[in-house]
C-alpha positions in Angstrom: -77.7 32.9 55.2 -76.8 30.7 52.4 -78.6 27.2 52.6 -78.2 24.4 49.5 -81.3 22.6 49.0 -82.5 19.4 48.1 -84.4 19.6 45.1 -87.5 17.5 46.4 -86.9 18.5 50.5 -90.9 21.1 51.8 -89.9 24.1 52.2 -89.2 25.9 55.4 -89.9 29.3 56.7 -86.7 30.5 55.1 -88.6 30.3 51.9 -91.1 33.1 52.6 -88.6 35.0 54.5 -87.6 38.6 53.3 -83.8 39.3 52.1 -81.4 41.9 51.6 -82.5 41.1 47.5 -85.7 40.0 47.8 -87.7 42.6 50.4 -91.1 42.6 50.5 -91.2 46.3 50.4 -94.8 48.4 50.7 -94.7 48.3 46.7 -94.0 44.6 46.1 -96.7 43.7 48.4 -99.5 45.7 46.8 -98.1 44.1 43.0 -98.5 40.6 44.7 -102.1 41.7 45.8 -102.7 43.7 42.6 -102.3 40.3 40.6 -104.3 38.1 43.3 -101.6 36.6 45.1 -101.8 34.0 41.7 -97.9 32.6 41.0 -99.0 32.7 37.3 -99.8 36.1 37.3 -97.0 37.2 39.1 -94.8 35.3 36.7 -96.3 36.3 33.5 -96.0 40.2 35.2 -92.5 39.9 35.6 -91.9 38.2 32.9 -94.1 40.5 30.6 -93.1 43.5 31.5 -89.2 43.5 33.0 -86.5 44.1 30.6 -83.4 41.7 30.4 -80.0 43.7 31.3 -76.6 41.3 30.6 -75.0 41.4 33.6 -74.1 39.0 36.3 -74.8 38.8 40.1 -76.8 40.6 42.2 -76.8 43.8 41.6 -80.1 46.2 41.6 -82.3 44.0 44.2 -86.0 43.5 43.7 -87.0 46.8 44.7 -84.8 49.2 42.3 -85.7 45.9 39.6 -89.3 47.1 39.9 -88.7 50.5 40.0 -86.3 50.3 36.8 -88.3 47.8 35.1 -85.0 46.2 33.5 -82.9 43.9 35.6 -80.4 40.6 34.5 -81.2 37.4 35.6 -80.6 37.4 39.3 -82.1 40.9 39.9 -85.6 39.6 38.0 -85.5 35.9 40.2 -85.5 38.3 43.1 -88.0 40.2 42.2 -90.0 37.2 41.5 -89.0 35.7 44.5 -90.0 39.1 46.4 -93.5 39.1 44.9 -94.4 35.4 45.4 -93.4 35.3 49.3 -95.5 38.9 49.6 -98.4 36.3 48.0 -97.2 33.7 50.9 -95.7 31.3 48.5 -92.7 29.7 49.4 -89.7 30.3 46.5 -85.9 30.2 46.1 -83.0 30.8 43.9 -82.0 28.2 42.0 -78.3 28.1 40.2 -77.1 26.3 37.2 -75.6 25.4 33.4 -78.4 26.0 31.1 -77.7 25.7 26.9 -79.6 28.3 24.6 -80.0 28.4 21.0 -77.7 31.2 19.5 -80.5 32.9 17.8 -82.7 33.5 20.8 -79.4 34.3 23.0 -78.9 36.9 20.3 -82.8 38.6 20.4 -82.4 38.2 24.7 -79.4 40.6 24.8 -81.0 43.2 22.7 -81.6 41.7 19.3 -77.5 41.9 17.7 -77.4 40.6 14.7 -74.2 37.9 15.1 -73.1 35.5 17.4 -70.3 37.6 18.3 -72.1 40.4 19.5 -73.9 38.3 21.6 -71.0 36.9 23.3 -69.1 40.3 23.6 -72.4 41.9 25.5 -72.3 38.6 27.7 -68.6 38.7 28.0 -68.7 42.6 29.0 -71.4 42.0 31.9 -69.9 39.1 33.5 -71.9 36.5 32.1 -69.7 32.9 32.2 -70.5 31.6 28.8 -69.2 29.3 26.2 -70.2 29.4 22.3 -70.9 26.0 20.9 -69.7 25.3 17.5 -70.7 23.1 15.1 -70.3 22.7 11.6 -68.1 25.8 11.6 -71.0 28.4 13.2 -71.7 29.4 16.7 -75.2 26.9 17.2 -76.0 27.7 21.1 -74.6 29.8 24.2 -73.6 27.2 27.7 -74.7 30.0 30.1 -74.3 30.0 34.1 -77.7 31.3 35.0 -79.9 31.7 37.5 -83.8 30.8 37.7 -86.6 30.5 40.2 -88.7 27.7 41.9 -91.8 27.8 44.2 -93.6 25.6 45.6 -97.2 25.6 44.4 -100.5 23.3 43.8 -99.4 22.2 40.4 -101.8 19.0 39.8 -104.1 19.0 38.2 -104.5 22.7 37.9 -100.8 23.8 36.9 -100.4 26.7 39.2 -103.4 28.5 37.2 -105.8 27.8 40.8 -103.5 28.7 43.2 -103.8 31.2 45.9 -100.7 32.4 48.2 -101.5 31.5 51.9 -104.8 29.7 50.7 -103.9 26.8 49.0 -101.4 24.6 49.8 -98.8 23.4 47.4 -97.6 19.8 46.2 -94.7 20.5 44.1 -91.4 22.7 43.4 -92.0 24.5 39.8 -89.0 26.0 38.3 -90.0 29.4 36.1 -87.6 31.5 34.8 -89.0 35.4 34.7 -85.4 36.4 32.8 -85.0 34.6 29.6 -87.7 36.0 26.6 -87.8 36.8 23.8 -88.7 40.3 22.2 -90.0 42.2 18.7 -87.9 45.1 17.5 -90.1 47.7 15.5 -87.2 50.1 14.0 -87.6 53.9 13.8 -86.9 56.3 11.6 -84.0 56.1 9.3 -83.2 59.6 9.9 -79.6 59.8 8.1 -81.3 58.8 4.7 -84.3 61.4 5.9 -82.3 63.8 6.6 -78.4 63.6 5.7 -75.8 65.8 7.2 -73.5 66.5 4.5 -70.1 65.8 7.0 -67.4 66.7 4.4 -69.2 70.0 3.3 -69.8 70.6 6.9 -65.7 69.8 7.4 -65.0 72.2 4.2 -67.2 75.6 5.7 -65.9 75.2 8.9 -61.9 75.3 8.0 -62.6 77.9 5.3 -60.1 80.9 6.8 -58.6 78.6 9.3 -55.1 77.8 9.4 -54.6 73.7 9.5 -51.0 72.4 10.4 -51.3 69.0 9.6 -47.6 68.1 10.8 -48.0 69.8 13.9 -50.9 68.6 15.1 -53.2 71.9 15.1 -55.8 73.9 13.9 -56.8 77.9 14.8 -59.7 79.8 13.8 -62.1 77.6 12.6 -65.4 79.2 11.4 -67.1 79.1 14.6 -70.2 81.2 13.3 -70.7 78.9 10.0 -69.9 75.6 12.3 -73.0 76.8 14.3 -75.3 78.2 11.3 -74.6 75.0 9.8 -75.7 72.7 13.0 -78.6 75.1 13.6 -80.0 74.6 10.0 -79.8 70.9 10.4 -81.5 70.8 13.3 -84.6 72.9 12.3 -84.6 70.5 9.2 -84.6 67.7 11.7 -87.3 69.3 13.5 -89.3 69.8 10.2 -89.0 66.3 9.2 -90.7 65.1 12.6 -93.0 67.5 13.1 -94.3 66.3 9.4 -94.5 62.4 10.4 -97.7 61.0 11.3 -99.7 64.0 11.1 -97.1 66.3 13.8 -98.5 63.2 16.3 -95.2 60.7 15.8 -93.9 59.3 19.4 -90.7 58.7 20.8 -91.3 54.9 19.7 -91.8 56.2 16.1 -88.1 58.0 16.0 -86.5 55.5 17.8 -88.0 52.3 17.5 -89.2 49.8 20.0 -88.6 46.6 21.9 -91.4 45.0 23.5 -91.2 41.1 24.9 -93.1 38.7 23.5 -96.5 38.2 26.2 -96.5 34.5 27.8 -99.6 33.7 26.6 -100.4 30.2 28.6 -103.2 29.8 30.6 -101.2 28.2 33.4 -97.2 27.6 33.9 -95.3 25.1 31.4 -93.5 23.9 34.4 -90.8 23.5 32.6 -87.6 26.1 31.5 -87.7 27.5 27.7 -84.2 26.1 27.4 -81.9 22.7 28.2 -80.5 22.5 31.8 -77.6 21.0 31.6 -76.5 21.2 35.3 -78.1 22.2 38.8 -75.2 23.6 41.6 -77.0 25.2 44.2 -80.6 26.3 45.5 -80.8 28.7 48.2 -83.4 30.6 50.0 -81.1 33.3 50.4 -78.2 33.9 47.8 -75.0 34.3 49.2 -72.8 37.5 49.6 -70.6 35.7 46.9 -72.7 36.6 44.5 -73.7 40.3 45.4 -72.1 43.2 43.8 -70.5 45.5 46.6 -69.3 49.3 46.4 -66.1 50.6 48.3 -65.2 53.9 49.2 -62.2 54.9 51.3 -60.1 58.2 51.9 -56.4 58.0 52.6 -54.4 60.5 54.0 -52.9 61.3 50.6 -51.9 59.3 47.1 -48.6 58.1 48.4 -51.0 56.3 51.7 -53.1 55.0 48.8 -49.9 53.2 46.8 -48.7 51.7 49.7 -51.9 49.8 50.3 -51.8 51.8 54.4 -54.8 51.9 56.5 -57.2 54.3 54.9 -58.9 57.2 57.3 -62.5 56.2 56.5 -63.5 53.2 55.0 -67.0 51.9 53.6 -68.3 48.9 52.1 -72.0 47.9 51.0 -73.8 45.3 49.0 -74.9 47.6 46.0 -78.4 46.4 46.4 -78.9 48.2 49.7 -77.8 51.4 48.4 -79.6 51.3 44.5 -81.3 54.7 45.1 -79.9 55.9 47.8 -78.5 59.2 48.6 -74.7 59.2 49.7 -73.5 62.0 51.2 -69.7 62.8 51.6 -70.1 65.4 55.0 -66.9 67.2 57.1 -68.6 67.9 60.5 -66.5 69.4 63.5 -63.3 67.0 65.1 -64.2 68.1 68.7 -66.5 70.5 70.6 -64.1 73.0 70.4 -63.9 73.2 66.7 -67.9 73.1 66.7 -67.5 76.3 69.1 -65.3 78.3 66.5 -67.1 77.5 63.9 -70.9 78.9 65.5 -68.3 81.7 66.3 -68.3 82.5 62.4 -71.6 82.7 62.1 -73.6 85.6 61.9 -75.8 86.5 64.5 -79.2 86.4 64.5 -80.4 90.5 63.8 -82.3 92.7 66.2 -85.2 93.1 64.3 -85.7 89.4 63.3 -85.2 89.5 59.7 -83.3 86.5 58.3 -79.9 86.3 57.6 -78.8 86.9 54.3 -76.9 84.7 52.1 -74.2 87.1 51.8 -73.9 87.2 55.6 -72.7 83.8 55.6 -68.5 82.7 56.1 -67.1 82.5 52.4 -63.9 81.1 54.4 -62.7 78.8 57.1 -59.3 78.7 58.7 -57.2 75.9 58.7 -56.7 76.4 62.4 -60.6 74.2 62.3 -60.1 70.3 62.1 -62.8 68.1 60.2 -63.7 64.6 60.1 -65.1 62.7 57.5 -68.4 61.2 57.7 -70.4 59.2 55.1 -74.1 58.9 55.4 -76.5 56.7 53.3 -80.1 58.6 53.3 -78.4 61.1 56.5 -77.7 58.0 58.5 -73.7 58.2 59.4 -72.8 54.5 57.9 -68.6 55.0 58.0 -66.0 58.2 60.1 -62.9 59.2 60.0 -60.4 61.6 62.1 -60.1 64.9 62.3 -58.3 66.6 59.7 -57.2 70.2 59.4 -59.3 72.5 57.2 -57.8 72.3 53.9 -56.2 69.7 53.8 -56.1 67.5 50.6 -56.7 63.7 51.1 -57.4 61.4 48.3 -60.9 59.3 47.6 -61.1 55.9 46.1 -64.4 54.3 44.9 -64.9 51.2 43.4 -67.0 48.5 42.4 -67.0 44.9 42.3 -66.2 43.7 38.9 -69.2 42.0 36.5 -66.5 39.5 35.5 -65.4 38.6 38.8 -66.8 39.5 42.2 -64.1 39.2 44.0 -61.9 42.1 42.0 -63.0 45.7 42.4 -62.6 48.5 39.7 -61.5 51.5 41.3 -61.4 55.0 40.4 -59.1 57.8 42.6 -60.3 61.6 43.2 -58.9 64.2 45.2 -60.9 66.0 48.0 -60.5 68.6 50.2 -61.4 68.6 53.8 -64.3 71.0 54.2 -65.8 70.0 51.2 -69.4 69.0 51.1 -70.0 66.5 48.9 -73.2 63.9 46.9 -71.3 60.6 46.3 -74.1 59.7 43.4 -74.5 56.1 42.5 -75.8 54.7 39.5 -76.8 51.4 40.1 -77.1 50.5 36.1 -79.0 53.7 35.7 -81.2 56.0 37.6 -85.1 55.3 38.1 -87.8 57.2 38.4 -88.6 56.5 41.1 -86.0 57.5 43.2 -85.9 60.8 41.6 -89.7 61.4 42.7 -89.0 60.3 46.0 -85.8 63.0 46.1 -88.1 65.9 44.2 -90.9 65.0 47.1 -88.0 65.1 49.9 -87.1 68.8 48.4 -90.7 70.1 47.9 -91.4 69.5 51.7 -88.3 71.1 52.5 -89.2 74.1 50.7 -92.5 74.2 51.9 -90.9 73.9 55.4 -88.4 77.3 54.8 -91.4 79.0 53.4 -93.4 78.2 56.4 -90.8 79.2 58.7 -90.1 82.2 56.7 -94.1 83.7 57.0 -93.6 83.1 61.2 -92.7 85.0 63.8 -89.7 85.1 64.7 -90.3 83.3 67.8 -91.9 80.4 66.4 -89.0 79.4 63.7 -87.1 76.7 65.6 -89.9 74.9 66.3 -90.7 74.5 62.4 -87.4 74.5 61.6 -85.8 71.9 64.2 -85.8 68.8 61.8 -84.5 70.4 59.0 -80.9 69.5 58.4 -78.1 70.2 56.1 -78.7 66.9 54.9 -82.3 68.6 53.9 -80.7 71.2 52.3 -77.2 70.6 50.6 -76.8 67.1 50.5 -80.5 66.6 48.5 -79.4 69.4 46.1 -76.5 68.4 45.2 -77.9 64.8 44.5 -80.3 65.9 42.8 -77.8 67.2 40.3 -75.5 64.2 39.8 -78.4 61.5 39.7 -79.4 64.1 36.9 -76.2 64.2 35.0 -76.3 60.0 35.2 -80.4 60.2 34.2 -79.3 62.7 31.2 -76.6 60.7 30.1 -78.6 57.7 29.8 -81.3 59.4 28.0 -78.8 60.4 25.5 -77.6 57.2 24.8 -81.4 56.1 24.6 -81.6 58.6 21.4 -78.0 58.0 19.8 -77.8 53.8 20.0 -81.0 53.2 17.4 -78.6 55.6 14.6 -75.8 53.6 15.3 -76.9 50.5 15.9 -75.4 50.0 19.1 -76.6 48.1 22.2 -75.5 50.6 25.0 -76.8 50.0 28.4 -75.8 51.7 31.8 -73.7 50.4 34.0 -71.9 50.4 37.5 -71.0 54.0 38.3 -70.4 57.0 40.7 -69.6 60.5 40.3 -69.1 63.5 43.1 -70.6 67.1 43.0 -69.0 69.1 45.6 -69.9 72.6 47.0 -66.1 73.5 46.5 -63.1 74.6 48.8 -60.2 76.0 46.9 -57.2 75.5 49.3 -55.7 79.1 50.1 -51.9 78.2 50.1 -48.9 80.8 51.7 -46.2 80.6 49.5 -47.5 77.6 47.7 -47.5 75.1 50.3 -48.4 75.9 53.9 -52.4 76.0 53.7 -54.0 79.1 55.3 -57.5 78.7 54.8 -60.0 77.3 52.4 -62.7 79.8 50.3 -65.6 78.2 48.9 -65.6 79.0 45.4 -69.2 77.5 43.9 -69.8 74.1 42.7 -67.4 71.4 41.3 -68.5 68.0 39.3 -66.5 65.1 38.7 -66.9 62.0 37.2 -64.4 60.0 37.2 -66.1 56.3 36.7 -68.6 56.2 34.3 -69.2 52.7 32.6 -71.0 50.8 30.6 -72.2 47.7 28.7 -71.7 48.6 25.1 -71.4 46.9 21.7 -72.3 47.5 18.5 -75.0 45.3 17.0 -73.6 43.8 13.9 -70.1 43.5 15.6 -68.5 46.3 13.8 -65.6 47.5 16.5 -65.4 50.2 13.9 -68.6 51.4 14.8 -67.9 50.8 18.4 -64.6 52.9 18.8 -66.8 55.9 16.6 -69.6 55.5 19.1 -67.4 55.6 22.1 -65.6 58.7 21.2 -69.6 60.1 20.7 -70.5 58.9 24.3 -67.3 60.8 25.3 -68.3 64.2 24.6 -71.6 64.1 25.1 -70.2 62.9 28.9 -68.2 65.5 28.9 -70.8 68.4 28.1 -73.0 67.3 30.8 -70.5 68.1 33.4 -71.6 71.3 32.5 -74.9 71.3 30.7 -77.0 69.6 33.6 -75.2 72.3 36.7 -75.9 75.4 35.1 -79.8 73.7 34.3 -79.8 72.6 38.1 -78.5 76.2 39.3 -79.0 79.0 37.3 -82.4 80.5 36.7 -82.3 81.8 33.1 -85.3 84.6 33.8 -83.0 86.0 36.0 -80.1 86.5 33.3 -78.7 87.2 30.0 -77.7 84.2 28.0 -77.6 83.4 24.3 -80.1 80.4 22.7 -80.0 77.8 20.4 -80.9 80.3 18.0 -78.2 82.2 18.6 -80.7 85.3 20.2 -79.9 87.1 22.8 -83.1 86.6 25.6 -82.8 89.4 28.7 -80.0 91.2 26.9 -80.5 94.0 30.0 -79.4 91.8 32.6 -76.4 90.7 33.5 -74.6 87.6 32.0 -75.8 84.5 33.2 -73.0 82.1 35.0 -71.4 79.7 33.0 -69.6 76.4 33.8 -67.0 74.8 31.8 -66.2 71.3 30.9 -63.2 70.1 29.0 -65.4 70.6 26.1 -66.4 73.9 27.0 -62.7 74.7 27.4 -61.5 73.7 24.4 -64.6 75.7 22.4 -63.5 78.7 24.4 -60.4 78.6 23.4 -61.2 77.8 20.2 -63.3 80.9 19.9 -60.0 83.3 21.2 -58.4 81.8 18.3 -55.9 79.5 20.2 -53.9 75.9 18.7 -56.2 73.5 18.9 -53.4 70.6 18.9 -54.5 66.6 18.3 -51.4 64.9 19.6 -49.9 61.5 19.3 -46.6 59.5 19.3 -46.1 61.3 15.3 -46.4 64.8 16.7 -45.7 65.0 20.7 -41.9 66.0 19.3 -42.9 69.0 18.1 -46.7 69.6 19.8 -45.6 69.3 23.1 -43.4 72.4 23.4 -45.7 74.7 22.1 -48.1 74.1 25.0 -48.3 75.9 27.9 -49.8 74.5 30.6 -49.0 73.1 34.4 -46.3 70.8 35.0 -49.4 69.0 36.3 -51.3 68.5 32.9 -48.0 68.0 30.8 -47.2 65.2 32.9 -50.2 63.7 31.7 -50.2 64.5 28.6 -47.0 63.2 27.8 -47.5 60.0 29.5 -51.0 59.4 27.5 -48.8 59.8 24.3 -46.5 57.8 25.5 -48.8 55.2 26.3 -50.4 55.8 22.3 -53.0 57.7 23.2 -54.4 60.6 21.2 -54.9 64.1 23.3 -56.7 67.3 22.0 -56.2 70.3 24.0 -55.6 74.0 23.8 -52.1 75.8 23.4 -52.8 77.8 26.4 -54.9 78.3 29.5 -58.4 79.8 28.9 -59.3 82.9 30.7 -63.4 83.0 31.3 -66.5 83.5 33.2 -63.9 83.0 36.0 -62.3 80.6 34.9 -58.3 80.0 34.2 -56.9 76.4 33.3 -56.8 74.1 31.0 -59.6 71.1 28.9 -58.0 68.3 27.5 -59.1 64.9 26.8 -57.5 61.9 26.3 -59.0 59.2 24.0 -57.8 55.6 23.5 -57.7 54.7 19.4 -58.1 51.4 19.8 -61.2 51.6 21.8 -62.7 55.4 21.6 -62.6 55.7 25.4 -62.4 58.9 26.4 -61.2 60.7 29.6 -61.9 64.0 29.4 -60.0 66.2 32.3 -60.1 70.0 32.7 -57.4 71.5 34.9 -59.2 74.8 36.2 -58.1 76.3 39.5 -56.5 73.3 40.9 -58.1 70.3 38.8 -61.6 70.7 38.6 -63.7 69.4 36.0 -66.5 71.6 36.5 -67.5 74.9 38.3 -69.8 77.6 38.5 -68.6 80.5 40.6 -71.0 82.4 42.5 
């Protein structure tokens, strides 16, 4: 519970107690040992070695804070706080108005090279701030912050003596683990190193294409030069690094490095590296008011939705109890009855006692089956709806809690289908390590369990078998894939932000990854039945904490539009990686070789960029269209009332969309890729409307 606290008043049991934020989990509690239970230690770790993130409130918790090693300013004072209780000394949150000097606001937040930028990467995490002007230049940030205080032995020894649970303390010391400052080594310079001549590129690849400038489109571009041309600059990329340092250059060498300057006192100052102007609050505990939260409800359908009714499931969490936790979207049977018909389509076990084969399986349900909703953190069942008829289509809506303000959510809507198994995959500001080795450990004794089973007799199965769960089984796998599309993506922007001299940090978002069902409609409306037709991606509500670091918006809206397809490519990159095993199939490389040209094709997914390069290759319209063109673009499309709805009201709204004349036809596949970008910003929602509205898919 909250408690405000009087600056000089001992400190009470609350102040070693554990907290939603501040657990003293199995790894905190050897850290606190590892560094002798000594608050300077434990400081100067934290300190040392976590990385500041802009954002405001509680968001990761000290846990997924250790884990990430990066954390803002209430994440890092809980981590502190997490580490010194585990050493048995007594600590708590303490909330203000501090006053920084400009320059070292502008080396914490990443090392921007203006004020501006400063303030727009405080700004875009929720950080209440205020430049101070003087003499017509921005002199110093007023920042609401948060920082620590414990109570410790502080005379004559300054903290430096003390042992948690040994010695006993005399005095609150306020440390603040957040604010530091950093060295930037740059990387390479690799566009002076190695230029990509862009306009010559431009030239080769419209060299036989046909370029209606009026109309918005192009056809045929030079498909094989566009990718002899991007293979030969990347094997003179590769040359150029494999030549620095000997062939022994690292990752820090290409991209450069940040590392915090080491506190290097003997003891603790005692006193804050900047001017407090104002104390609020201290608490032992901080309040829900200043936790993040994450939402997700299911309404019966979009009109429900609009008029605010009571949704079918609803569940809410602090985001710091779910930061690495697997959320699983699961339709389980409405009544006994329904779980009767449905072990009446399964196969039955053989004669012999050889297993069941995939192909044995239902590739169907009827609709005649209802299906609740259930949504389960780590397997647990945490929120349920009612039963709903298989096939039906009711609509999801996630959200978070604003950075600006905690009490707003941003929400993002999806449509499901009931029977639909789904990984609700968070990223809490990114994705650790951690919790990706904790997953791939999860999987790897679940496949030794199958494999143990499988060597058994017959008779002996159940028994090994009887814990394992589809929980085990689908709802790790397909977790494992979208905590992979979120790790990729931030790896990417890891390699593209030191070449464009961006600051561009993960931030609050979810995506789904269903095992899909594909309604089976009579006559277009009554639904029959659902198939399950492979795998389906969508992410619908992917942000971040971007800016660029001189304060060029330019730069910004070009780096956006970047981030955008890259995004977009992963919804189909990081499936087919996750699913298909390549030895097993015939697939082209970046080469452009054909590797095991006598087997059959290996499957393919397809994004809206995919999409649009397919089409591209059949030598379709690829149209760009805006408010100039939409009079004359718009009737030569042909695609789903669906999609030219949207498309005309993005237009109409100024946005710019580039999609495909007509609906591709491949690997399975027949719809539409389109995406939608915002000029003023270089935000880009990319859609593709394949077999009713899915952004990816890989048929089996």
């Amino acid at each position: 519970m909250e408690r405000l606290l009087n600056p000089t008043a001992a400190p009470t049991a609350a102040d070693l107690a554990e907290t939603l934020d501040a657990p003293q989990t199995a790894a905190i509690q050897k850290l606190a040992a590892e560094l002798g239970h000594n608050p300077h230690k434990i400081y100067q770790w934290v300190h040392d070695h976590v990385f500041f993130f802009p954002s405001y409130g509680s968001v990761q918790g000290a846990q997924d804070t250790l884990d990430k090693q990066s954390g803002n300013a209430f994440d890092q004072a809980s981590l502190l706080i997490a580490l010194l209780r585990s050493a048995r000394i007594p600590a708590r949150y303490v909330y203000g108005t501090v006053e920084m000097p400009a320059a070292q606001v502008m080396n914490w937040v990443g090392g921007v090279e203006t004020p501006d930028a400063a303030q727009q990467l405080l700004g875009q995490g929720g950080i209440p701030n205020t430049a101070l002007v003087a003499g017509g230049t921005v002199q110093a940030f007023r920042i609401e912050h948060v920082w620590v205080e414990a109570y410790l032995d502080y005379h004559p020894d300054r903290g430096a003596k003390h042992v948690g649970g040994q010695t006993p303390g005399d005095a609150w010391v306020a440390m603040d683990p957040s604010f530091k400052q950093y060295t930037f080594t740059p990387g390479m310079d690799l566009p002076t190193a190695v230029p990509f001549d862009a306009q010559g590129f431009l030239e080769r690849a419209q060299r036989g294409a046909t370029v209606n400038e009026a109309e918005g489109w192009v056809r045929n571009l030079n498909q094989a030069r566009i990718e002899q041309d991007l293979r030969a600059y990347q094997q003179r990329l590769d040359t150029y690094l494999k030549a620095q340092k000997n062939g022994q250059a690292t990752v820090g060498d290409v991209l450069g490095t940040q590392t915090a300057t080491i506190d290097p006192l003997p003891y603790l100052a005692g006193t804050l590296p900047y001017t407090v102007k104002t104390t609020a609050t201290r608490f032992s505990e901080l309040p829900a008011t200043l936790r993040h939260q994450f939402r997700y409800r299911i309404y019966l359908d979009a009109h429900s939705r609009r008029i605010e009714a009571t949704p079918l499931l609803e569940f809410q969490a602090p985001t710091v109890s779910l930061a690495g936790k697997k959320l699983t979207l699961a339709w389980v049977a409405a009544s006994a009855a329904d779980q009767r018909a449905i072990e009446a389509l399964l196969p039955k076990p053989h004669a012999d006692g050889s297993p069941i084969q995939p192909s044995e399986l239902p590739t169907s349900l009827p609709a005649s089956l209802r299906l609740k909703p259930q949504l389960r953190v780590e397997g647990e069942v945490k929120a349920e709806g009612p039963g709903l008829s298989v096939g039906a289509e009711p609509v999801g809506a996630g959200a978070f809690t604003t950075y600006a303000h905690l009490n707003d959510w941003d929400e993002t809507v999806e449509a499901l289908v009931a029977g639909q198994q789904t990984a609700l995959g968070l990223s809490i500001q990114g994705i650790s390590a951690a919790q990706l080795k904790t997953l791939k450990d999860r999987m790897d004794q679940t496949k030794a369990t199958l494999e143990r089973a499988q060597a058994a007799p017959e008779s002996q199965r159940p028994a090994i078998l009887k814990d394992l769960t589809g929980e085990n089984l689908t709802g790790d796998l397909l977790t494992a894939t979208i905590w992979g599309y979120f790790a990729n993506h931030a790896v990417l922007g890891a390699l593209s932000q030191p070449q464009a001299r961006m600051i561009d940090r993960p931030g609050l978002s979810y995506g789904l990854f269903h095992l899909h069902a594909q309604p089976i409609k009579l006559y277009g409306t009554l639904t029959t039945r659902v198939e399950f037709k492979g795998l389906n991606m969508d992410i619908g509500h992917l942000r971040s904490i971007r800016w660029s670091k001189a304060n060029d918006p330019t730069a910004w809206v070009t780096y956006n539009r970047l981030r955008g397809q890259q995004a977009s490519a992963l919804e189909h990159a990081t499936p087919e990686a996750f699913w298909i095993d390549r030895t097993q199939c015939r697939y082209t490389d970046e080469n452009g070789h054909v590797i095991n040209p006598n087997l059959p094709d290996c499957p393919q997914a397809v994004s809206a960029v995919k999409a649009i390069a397919i089409a591209a290759r059949q030598g379709q319209k690829i149209f760009t269209i805006t408010s100039k063109n939409a009079a004359v673009a718009l009737p030569q499309l042909t695609v789903s009332r669906t999609v030219a709805a949207e498309i005309r009201n993005a237009v109409t709204t100024g946005k710019e969309v580039t999609v495909h004349e007509k609906p591709i036809n491949a690997y399975g596949f027949n719809g539409t890729g389109y995406i939608l970008v915002d000029p003023e910003t270089g935000a880009c929602p990319l859609h593709t409307s394949l077999t009713g509205g899915l952004d990816m898919e890989i048929r089996r």
